[in-house]
C-alpha positions in Angstrom: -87.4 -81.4 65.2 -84.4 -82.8 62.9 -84.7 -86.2 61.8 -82.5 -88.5 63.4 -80.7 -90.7 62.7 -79.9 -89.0 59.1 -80.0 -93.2 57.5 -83.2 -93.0 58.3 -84.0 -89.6 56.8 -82.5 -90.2 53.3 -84.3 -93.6 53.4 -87.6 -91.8 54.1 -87.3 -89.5 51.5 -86.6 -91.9 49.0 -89.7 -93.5 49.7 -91.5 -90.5 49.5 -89.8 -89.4 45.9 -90.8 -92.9 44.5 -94.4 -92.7 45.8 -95.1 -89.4 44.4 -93.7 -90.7 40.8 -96.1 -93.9 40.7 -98.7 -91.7 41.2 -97.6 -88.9 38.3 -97.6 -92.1 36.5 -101.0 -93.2 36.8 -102.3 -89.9 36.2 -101.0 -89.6 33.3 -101.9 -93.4 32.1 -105.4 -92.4 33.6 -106.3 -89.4 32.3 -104.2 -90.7 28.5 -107.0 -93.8 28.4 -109.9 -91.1 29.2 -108.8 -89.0 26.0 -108.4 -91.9 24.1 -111.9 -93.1 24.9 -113.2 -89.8 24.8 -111.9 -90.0 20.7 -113.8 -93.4 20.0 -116.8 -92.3 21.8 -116.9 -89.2 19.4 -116.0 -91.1 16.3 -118.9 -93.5 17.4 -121.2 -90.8 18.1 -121.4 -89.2 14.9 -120.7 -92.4 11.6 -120.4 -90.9 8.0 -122.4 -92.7 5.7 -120.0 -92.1 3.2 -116.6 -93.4 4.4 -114.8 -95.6 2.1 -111.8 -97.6 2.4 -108.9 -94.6 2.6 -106.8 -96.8 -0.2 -109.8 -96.8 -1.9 -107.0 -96.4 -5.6 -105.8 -100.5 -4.6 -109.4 -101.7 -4.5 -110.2 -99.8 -8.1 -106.8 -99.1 -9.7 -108.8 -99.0 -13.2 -111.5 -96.8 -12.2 -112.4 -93.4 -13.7 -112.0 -90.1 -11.9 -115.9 -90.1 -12.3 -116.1 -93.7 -10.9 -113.8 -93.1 -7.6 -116.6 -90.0 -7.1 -119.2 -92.5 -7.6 -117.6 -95.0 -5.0 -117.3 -91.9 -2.5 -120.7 -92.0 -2.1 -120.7 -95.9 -1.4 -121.5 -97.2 2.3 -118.9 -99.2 2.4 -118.5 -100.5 6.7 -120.7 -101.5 9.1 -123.6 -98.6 10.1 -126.1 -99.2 12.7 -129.1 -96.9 12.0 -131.7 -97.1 14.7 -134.5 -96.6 12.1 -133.9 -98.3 8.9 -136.8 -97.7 6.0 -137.4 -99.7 3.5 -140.3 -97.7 0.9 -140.6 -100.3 -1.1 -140.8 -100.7 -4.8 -143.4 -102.6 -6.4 -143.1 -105.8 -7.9 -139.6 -105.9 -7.1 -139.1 -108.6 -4.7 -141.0 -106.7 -2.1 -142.7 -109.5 -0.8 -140.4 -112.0 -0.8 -138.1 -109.1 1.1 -141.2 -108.5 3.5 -141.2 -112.4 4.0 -137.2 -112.7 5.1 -137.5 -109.4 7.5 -140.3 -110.9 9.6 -137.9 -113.8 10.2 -134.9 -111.3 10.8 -136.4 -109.7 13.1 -136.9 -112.3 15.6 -133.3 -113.8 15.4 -131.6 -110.5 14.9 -134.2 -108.4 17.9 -135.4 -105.1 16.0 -138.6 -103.9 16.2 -140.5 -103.7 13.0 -143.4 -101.7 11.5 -145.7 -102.1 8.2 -148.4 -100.6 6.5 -149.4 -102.1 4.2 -153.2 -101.9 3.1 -155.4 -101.8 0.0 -154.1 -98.5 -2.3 -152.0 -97.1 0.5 -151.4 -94.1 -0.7 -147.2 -93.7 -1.7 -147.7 -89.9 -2.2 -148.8 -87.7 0.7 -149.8 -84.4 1.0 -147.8 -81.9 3.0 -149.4 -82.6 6.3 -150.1 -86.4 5.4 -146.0 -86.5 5.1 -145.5 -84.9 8.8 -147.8 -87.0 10.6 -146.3 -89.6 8.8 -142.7 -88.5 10.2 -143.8 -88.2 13.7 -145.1 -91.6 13.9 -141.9 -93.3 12.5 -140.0 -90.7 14.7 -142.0 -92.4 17.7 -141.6 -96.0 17.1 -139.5 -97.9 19.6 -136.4 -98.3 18.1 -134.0 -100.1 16.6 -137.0 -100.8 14.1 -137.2 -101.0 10.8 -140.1 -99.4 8.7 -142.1 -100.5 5.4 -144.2 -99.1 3.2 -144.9 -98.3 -0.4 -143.7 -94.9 0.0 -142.2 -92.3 -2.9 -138.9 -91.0 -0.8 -139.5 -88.7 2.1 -136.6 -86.5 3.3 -136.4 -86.6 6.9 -133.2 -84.2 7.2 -136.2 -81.2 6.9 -137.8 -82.1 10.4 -134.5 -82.4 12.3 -134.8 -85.3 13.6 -132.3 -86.4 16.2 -130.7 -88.6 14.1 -132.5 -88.9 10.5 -133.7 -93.0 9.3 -131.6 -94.5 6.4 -132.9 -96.2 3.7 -133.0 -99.2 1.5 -134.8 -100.3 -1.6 -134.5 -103.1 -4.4 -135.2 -102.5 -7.8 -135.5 -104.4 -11.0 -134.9 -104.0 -14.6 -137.8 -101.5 -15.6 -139.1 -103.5 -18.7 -139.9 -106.9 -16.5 -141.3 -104.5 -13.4 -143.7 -103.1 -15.6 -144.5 -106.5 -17.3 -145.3 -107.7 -13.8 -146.7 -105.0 -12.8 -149.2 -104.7 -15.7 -150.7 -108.2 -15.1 -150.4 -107.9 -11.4 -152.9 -104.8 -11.5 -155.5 -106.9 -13.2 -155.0 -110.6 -11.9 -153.2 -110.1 -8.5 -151.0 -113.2 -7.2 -151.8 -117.0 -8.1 -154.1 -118.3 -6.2 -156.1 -115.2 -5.0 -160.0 -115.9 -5.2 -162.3 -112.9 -6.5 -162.9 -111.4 -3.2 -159.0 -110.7 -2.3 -158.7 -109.5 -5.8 -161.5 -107.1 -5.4 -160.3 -106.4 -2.2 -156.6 -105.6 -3.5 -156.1 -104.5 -7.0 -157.4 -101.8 -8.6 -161.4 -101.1 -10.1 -161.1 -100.9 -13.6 -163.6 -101.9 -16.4 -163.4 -105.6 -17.7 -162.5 -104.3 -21.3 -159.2 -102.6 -20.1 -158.7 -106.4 -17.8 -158.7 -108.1 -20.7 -156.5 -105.9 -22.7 -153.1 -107.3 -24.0 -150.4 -105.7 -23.1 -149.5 -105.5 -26.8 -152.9 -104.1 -27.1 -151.7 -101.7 -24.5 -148.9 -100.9 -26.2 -150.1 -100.8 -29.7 -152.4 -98.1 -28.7 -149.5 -95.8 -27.7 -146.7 -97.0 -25.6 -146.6 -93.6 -23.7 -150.4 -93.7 -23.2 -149.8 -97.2 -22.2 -146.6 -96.7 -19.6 -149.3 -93.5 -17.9 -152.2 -95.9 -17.6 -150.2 -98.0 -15.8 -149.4 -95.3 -12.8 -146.9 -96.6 -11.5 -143.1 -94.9 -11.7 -139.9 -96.1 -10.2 -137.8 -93.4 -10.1 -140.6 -91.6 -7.5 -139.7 -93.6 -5.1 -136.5 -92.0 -4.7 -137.1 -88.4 -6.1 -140.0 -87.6 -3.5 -143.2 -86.5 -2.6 -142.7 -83.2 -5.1 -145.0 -82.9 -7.8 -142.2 -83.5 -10.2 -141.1 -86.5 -9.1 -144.7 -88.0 -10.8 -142.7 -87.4 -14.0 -140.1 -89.5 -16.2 -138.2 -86.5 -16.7 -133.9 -85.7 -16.6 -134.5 -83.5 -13.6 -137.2 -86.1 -11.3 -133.9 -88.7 -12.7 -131.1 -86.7 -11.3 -133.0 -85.9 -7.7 -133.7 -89.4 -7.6 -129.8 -89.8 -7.8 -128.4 -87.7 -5.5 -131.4 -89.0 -2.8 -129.9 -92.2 -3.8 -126.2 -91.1 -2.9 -127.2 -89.4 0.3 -129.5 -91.3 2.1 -129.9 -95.2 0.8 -127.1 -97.1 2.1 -128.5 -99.7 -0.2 -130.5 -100.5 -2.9 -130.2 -104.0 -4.1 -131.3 -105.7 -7.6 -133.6 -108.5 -8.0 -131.7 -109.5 -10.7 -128.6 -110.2 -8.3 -130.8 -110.7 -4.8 -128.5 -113.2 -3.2 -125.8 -110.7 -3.8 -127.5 -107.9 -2.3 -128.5 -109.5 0.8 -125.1 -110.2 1.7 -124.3 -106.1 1.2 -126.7 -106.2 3.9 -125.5 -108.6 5.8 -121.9 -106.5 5.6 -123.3 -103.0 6.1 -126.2 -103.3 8.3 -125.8 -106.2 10.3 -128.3 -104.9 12.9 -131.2 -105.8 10.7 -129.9 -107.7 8.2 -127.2 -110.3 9.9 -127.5 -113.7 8.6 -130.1 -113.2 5.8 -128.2 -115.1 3.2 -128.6 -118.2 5.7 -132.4 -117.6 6.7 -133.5 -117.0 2.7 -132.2 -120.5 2.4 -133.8 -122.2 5.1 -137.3 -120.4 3.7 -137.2 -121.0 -0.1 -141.2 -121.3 0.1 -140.8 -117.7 1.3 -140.8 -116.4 -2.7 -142.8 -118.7 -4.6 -146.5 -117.8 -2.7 -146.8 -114.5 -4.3 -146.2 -115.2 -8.2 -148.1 -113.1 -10.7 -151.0 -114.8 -12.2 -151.6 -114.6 -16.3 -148.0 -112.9 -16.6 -146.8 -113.4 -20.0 -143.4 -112.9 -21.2 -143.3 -110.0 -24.0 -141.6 -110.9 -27.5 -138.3 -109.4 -28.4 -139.8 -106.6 -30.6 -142.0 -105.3 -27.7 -139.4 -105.3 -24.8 -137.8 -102.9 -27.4 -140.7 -100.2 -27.7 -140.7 -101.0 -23.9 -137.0 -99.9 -22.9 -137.4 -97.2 -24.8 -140.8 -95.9 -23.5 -138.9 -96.3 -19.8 -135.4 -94.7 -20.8 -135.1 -93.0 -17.3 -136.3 -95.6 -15.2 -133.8 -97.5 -17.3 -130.9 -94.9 -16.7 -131.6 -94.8 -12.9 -131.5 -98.7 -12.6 -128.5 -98.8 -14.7 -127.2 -96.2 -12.2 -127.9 -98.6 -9.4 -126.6 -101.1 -10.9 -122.9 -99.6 -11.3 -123.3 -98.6 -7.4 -124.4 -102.2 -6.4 -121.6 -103.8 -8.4 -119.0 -101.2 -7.3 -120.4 -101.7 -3.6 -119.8 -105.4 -3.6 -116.5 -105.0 -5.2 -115.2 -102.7 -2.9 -116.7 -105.2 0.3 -115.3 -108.4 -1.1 -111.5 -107.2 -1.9 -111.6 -105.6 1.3 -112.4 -108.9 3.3 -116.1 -107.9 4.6 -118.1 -110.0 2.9 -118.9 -113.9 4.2 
């Protein structure tokens, strides 16, 4: 029928054409926001460890063309692993780091696994190293694990989504120092049976010997005897990596650059906590504040009978441990560069 009266018809059709554009407009708003969300979701979904600040030339104007690659491998904004590992170094702080994480991990709500028993074994045999995997693969997660542990590459058993890692180190000559007297006298304050229990058998001559006894009868003999190497723990589980060698150095490095998003110094702890506190919040938000409030948390596992060496034998020392020297100098240059790069860009409390 024709629409009558024709007023009415014009004023219906209006209507009509300004219905159908609110709706084109939403649409468009609608599906706009999806696409948009769809983006963040897929920038969330998949976070480079490596991403730097892009005007990364106004934080380090000064730097080498060497240094800026250096700083590209940097983890530099906030990450949020689901399995954070910390293999720990010996006489590094280890303890003291073991101390603040079990009070982390009630205030910040990770889960959080350790073994840690008499000679656990920090280099595992092929099928050791996959069992190994699939338990830390089935904790509940977020969680972060600890063990003495030389570094194991995850990215081999395609994982989901592969742990990161963090260490601290130390300088090489006063980690060996401690490290020598810890192996025969264990903390202050252990009785006999925990030191039996914990350290390792050796006769009473070699317990009684010096370190510049050590030392005097071959600093090379003396550096094997005492077993234990830093730059292992981030080289690997590889025969090689037992070595103090320029290639066990350089894997150590890149493992360093592609899988720790920190290792701290003892030297500069405060410092490197608050790297933590910036970069992985998830585990390590407010640590600065909870060391503080638990300064006891440090002094119950001092080395007993530690002596500080002279001049002369720290010498024959750094030389005896040039790489482990080289890779905590390495380290070092990363950590400083790290907290540079956090503090100029306002990310650090």
């Amino acid at each position: 029928m024709p629409c009558r009266p024709i007023r009415f018809c014009i004023k219906s059709l209006k209507y009509a054409v300004a219905l159908l554009l609110l709706v084109a407009v939403y649409i468009n708003l609608n599906l706009g926001n999806r696409y948009r969300a769809t983006l963040d979701t897929e920038r969330d979904a998949a976070p480079d460890l490596r991403n730097i600040p892009v005007d990364l030339p106004r934080f380090l104007p000064n730097r080498t063309n060497g240094e800026n690659d250096l700083a590209a491998t940097l983890v530099t904004r906030t990450i949020q692993p689901n399995i954070l590992i910390y293999n720990r170094v010996p006489k590094c702080g280890s303890s003291t780091v073991r101390f603040l994480i079990g009070r982390l991990r009630v205030r910040n709500r990770f889960n959080y696994k350790v073994h840690n028993w008499p000679n656990v074994r920090q280099s595992l045999t092929p099928t050791e190293e996959a069992e190994l995997v699939q338990q830390v693969a089935s904790l509940r997660r977020p969680v972060l694990f600890l063990r003495h542990l030389h570094y194991v590459d995850f990215a081999r058993y395609n994982l989901t989504a592969a742990p990161v890692y963090f260490n601290m180190v130390r300088d090489p000559v006063d980690r060996f120092v401690s490290h020598f007297y810890f192996s025969r006298y264990g903390f202050k304050g252990w009785d006999e049976e925990k030191i039996k229990k914990w350290l390792w058998p050796m006769s009473e001559e070699r317990r009684n010997m010096t370190l510049e006894d050590c030392v005097g009868r071959g600093v090379d003999k003396c550096i094997a005897d005492n077993r234990e190497n830093m730059i292992a723990f981030f080289c690997g589980q590889e025969r090689g990596c037992s070595a103090r060698n320029d290639w066990a150095l350089r894997k150590a490095q890149r493992n360093i650059e592609r899988d720790f998003a920190l290792v701290g110094i003892l030297e500069r702890f405060e410092e490197s906590l608050k790297i933590g506190e910036a970069i992985l919040p998830r585990y390590f938000d407010s640590a600065v504040k909870v060391f503080h409030n638990y300064p006891e948390g440090g002094k119950k596992t001092k080395t007993a009978g530690k002596k500080e060496p002279s001049k002369s034998l720290r010498t024959i020392l750094e030389n005896g441990l040039k790489p482990e020297m080289e890779l905590y100098n390495f380290i070092k240059r990363r950590l400083f560069m790290q907290y540079e790069i956090l503090k100029r860009s306002g990310k650090l409390s």
